[in-house]
ChimeraX commands (.cxc) that place a marker at each C-alpha (Angstrom):
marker #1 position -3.86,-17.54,22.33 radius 0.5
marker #1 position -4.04,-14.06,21.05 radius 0.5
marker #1 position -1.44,-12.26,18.87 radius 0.5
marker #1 position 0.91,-9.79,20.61 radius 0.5
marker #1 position 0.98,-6.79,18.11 radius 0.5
marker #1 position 4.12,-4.96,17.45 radius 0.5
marker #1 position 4.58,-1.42,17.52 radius 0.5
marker #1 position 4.01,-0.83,14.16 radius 0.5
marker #1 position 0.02,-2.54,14.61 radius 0.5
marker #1 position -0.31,-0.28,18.19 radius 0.5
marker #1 position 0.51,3.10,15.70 radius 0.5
marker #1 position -2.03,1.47,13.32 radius 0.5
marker #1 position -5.15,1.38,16.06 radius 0.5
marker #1 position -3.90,4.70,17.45 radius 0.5
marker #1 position -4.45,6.16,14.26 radius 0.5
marker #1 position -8.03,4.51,14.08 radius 0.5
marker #1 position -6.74,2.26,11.34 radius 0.5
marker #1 position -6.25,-1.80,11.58 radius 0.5
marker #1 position -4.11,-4.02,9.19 radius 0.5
marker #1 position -6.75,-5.70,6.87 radius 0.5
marker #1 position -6.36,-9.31,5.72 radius 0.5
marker #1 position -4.04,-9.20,2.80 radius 0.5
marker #1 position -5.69,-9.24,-0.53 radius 0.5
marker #1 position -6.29,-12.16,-2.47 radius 0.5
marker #1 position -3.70,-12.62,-5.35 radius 0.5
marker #1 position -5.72,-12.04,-9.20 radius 0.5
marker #1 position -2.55,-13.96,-10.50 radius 0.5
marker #1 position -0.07,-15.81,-10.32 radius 0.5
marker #1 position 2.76,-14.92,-7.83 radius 0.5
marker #1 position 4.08,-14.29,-4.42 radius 0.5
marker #1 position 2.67,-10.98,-2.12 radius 0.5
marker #1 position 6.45,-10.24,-1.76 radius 0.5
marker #1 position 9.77,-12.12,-1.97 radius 0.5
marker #1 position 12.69,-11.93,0.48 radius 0.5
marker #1 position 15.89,-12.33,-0.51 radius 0.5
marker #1 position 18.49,-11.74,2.07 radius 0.5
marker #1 position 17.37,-8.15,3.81 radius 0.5
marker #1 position 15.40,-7.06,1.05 radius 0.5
marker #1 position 11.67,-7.32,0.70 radius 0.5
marker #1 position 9.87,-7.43,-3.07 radius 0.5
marker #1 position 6.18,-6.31,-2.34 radius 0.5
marker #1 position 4.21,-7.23,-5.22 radius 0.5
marker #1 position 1.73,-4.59,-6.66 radius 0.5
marker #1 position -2.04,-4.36,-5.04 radius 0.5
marker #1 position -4.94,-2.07,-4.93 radius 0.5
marker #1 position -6.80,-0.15,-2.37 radius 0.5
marker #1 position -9.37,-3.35,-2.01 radius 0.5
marker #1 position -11.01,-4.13,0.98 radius 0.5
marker #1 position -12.94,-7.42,2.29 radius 0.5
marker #1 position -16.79,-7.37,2.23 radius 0.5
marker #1 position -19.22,-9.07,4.37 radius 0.5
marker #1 position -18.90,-12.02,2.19 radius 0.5
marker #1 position -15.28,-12.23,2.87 radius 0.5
marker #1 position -14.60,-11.09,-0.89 radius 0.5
marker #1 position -12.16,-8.50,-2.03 radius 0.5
marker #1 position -13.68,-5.52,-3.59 radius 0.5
marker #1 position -12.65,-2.28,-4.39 radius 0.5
marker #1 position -14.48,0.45,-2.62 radius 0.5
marker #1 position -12.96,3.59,-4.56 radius 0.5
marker #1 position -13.17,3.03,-8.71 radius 0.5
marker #1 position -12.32,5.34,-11.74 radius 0.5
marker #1 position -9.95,7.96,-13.61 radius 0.5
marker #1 position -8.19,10.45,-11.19 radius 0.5
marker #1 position -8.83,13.84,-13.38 radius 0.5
marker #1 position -12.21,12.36,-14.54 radius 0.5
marker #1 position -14.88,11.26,-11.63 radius 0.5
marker #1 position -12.42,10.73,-8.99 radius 0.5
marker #1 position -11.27,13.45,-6.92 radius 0.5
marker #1 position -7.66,13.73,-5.25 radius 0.5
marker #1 position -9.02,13.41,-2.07 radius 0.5
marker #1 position -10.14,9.86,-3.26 radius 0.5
marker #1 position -7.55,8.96,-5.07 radius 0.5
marker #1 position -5.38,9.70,-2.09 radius 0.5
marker #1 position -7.74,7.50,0.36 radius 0.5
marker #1 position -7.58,4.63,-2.55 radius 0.5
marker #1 position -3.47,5.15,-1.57 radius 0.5
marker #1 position -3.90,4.68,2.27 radius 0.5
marker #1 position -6.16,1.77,1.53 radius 0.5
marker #1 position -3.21,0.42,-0.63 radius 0.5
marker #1 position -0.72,0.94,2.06 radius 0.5
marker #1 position -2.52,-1.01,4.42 radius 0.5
marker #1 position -3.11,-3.79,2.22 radius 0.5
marker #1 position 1.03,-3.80,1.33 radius 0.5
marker #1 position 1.47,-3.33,4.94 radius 0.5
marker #1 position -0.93,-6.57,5.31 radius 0.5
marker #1 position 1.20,-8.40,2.46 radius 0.5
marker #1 position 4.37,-7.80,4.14 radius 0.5
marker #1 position 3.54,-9.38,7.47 radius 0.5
marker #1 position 2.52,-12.77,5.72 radius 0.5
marker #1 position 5.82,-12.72,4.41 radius 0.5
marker #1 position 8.04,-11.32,7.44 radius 0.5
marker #1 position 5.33,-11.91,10.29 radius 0.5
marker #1 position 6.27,-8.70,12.09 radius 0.5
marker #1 position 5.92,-5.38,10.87 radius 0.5
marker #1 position 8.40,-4.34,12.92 radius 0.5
marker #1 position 11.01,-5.97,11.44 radius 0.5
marker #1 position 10.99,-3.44,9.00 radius 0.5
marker #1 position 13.67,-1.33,8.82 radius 0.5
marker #1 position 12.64,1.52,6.54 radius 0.5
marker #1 position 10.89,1.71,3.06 radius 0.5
marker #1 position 13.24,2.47,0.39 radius 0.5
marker #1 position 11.27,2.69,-2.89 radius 0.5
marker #1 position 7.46,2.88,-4.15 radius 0.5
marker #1 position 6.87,2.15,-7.73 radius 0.5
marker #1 position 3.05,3.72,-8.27 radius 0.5
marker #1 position 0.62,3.78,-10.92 radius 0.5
marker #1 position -2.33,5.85,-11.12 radius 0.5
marker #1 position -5.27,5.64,-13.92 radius 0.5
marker #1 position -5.08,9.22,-15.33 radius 0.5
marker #1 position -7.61,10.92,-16.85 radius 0.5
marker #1 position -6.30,12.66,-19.93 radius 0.5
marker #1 position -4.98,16.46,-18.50 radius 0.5
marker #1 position -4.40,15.30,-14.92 radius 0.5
marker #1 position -0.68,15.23,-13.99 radius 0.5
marker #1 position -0.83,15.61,-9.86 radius 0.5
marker #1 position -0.34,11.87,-9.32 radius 0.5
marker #1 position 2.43,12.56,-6.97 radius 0.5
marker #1 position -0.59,13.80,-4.80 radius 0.5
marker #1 position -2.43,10.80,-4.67 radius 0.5
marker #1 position 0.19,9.09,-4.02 radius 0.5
marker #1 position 0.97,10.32,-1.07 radius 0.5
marker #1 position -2.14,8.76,0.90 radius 0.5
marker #1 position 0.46,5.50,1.06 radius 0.5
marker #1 position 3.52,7.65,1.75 radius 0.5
marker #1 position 2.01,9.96,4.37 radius 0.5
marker #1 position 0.99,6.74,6.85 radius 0.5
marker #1 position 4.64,5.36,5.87 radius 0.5
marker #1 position 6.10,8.33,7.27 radius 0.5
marker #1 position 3.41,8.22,10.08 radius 0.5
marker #1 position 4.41,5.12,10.97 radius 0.5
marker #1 position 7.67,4.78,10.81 radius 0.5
marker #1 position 8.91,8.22,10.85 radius 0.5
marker #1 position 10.87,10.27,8.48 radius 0.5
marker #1 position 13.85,8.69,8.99 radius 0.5
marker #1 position 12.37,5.18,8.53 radius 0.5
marker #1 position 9.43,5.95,6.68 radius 0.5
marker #1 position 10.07,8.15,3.55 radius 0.5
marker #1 position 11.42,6.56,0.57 radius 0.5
marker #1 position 12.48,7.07,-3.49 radius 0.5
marker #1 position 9.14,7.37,-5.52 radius 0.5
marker #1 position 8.12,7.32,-8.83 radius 0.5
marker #1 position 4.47,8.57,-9.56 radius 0.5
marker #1 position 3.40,7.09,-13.08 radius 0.5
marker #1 position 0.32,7.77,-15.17 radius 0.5
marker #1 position -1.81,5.09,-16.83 radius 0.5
marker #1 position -4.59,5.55,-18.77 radius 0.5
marker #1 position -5.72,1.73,-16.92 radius 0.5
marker #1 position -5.27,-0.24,-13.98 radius 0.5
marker #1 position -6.68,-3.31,-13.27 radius 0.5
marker #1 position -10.35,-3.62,-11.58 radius 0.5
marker #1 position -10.75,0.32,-12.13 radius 0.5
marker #1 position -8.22,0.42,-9.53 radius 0.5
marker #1 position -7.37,4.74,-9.07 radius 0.5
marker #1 position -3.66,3.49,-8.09 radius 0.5
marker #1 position -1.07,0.93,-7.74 radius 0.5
marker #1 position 2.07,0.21,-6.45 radius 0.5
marker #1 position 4.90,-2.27,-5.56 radius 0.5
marker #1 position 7.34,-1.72,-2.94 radius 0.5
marker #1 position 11.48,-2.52,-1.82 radius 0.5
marker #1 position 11.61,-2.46,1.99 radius 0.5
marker #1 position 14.79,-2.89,4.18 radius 0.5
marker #1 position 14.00,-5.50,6.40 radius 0.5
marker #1 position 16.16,-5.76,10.13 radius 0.5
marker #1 position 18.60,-8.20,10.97 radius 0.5
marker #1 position 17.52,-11.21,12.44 radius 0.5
marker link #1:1,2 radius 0.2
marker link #1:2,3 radius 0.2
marker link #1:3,4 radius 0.2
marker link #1:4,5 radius 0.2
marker link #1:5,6 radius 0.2
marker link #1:6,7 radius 0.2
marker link #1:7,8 radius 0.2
marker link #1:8,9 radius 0.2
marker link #1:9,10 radius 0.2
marker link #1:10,11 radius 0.2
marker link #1:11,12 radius 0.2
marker link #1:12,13 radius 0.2
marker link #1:13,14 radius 0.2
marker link #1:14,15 radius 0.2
marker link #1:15,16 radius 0.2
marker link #1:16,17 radius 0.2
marker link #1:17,18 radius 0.2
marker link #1:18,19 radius 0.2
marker link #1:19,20 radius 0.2
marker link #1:20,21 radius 0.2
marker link #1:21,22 radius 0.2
marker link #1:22,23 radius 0.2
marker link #1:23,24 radius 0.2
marker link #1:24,25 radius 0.2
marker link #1:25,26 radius 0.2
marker link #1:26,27 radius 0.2
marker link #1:27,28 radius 0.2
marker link #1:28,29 radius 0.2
marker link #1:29,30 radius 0.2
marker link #1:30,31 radius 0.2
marker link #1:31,32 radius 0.2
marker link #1:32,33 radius 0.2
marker link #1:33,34 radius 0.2
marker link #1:34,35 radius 0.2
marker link #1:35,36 radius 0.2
marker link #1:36,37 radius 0.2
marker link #1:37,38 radius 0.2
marker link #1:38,39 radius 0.2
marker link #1:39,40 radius 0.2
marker link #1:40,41 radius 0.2
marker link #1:41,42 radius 0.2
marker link #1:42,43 radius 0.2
marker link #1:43,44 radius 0.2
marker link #1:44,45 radius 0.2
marker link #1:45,46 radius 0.2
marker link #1:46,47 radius 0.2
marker link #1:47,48 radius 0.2
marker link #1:48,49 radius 0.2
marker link #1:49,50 radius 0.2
marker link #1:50,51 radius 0.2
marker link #1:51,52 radius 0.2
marker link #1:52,53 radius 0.2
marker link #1:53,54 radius 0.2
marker link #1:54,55 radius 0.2
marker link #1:55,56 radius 0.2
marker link #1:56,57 radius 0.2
marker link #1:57,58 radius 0.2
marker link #1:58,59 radius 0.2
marker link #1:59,60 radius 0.2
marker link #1:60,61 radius 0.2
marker link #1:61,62 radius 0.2
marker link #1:62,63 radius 0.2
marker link #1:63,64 radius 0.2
marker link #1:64,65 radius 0.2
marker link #1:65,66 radius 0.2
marker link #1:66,67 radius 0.2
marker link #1:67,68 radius 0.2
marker link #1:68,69 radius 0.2
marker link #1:69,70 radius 0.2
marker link #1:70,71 radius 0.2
marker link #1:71,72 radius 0.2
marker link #1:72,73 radius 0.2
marker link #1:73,74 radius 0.2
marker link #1:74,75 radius 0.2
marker link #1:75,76 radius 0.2
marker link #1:76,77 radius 0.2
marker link #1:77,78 radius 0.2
marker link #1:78,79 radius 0.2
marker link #1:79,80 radius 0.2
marker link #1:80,81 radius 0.2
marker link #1:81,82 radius 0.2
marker link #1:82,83 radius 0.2
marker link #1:83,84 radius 0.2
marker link #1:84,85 radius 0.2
marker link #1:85,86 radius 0.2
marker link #1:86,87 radius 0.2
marker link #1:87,88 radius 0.2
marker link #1:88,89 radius 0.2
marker link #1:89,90 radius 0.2
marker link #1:90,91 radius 0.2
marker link #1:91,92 radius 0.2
marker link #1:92,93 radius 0.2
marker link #1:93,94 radius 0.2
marker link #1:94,95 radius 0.2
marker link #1:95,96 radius 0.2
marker link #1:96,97 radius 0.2
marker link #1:97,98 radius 0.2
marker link #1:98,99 radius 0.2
marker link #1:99,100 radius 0.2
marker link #1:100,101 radius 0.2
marker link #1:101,102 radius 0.2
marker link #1:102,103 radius 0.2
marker link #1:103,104 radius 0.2
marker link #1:104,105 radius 0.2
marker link #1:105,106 radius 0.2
marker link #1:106,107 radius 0.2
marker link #1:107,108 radius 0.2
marker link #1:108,109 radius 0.2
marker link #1:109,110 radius 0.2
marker link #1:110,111 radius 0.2
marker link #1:111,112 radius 0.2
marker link #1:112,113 radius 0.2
marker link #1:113,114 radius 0.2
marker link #1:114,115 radius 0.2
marker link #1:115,116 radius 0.2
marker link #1:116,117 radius 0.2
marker link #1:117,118 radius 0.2
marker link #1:118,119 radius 0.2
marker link #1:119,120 radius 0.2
marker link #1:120,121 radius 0.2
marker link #1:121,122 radius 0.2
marker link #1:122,123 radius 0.2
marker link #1:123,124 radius 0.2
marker link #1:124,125 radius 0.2
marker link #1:125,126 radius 0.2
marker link #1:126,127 radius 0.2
marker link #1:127,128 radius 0.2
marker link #1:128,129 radius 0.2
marker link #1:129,130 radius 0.2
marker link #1:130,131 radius 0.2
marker link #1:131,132 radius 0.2
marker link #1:132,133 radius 0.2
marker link #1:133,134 radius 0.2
marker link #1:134,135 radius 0.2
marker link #1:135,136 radius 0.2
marker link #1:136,137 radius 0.2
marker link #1:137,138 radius 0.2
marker link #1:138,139 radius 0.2
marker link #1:139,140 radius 0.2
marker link #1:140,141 radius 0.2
marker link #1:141,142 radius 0.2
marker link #1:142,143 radius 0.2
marker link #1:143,144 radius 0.2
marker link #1:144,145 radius 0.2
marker link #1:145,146 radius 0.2
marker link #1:146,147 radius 0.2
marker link #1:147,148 radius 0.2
marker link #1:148,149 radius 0.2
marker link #1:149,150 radius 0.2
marker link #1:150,151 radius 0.2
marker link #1:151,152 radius 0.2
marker link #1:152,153 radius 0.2
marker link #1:153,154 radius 0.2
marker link #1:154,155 radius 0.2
marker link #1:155,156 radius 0.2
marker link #1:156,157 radius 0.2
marker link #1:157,158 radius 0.2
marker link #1:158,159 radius 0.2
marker link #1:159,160 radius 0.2
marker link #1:160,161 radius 0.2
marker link #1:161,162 radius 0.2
marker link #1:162,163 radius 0.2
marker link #1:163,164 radius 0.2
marker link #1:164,165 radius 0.2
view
């Protein structure tokens, strides 16, 4: 039996993208929590699966030092994709989401760089592709760290509205 995919997954392969399988967890805790409407996505990284079915990360280093916006913005669409991927785990159908309400993101910051809120929007641009502006923009906060995890050139956790059920 193959999966019927929501509206949200047909934008996806219209844009030439796909939802990934969600990242492994490097700790211990949950990809996201409900609790009533609300979804909790837990922080992850622009990783991707390789042939050998492990996570790596495919863009690594300082934004301001050997990374480039550009990159550090396709690190954030990566990202997106892999919260997107958390979330339907959690809520099995993307479209159940009812708009994105806050992003929480981290980027490893060269010393003398200070245009995270540019790389940062490689997740919010495809949420607002996606969804739309009235669904899709959210609250932000674009934070600088001199480390991430892995290398990782950003970060982030997420608050989503979910629908009704």
């Amino acid at each position: 039996m193959t999966e019927t995919k929501g509206v949200i997954e047909q934008k996806l392969e219209a844009l030439g993208l796909k939802l990934p399988p969600p990242p492994r967890p490097i700790g211990n805790y949950l990809p996201a929590v409900q609790v009533g409407n609300m979804l909790y996505v837990s922080g992850t990284l622009g990783t991707i699966r390789d042939e050998n079915d492990k996570d790596i990360m495919p863009i690594k280093g300082k934004l301001g030092g050997e990374l480039t916006i550009e990159k550090g913005y396709e690190s954030a669409k990566l990202m997106a994709l892999n919260h997107l991927a958390l979330m339907k785990v959690v809520i099995g159908d993307l479209d159940r989401i009812e708009r994105i309400i806050k992003m929480v993101g981290y980027v490893n910051s060269a010393p003398g760089f200070t245009e995270a809120h540019l790389v940062l929007n490689g997740a919010s641009d495809l949420y607002v592709e996606l969804l739309g502006p009235e669904r899709g923009k959210h609250a932000r906060a674009a934070l600088f760290q001199n480390e991430l995890g892995l290398d990782a050139p950003v970060e982030a956790e997420m608050t989503v509205l979910l629908k009704s059920e």
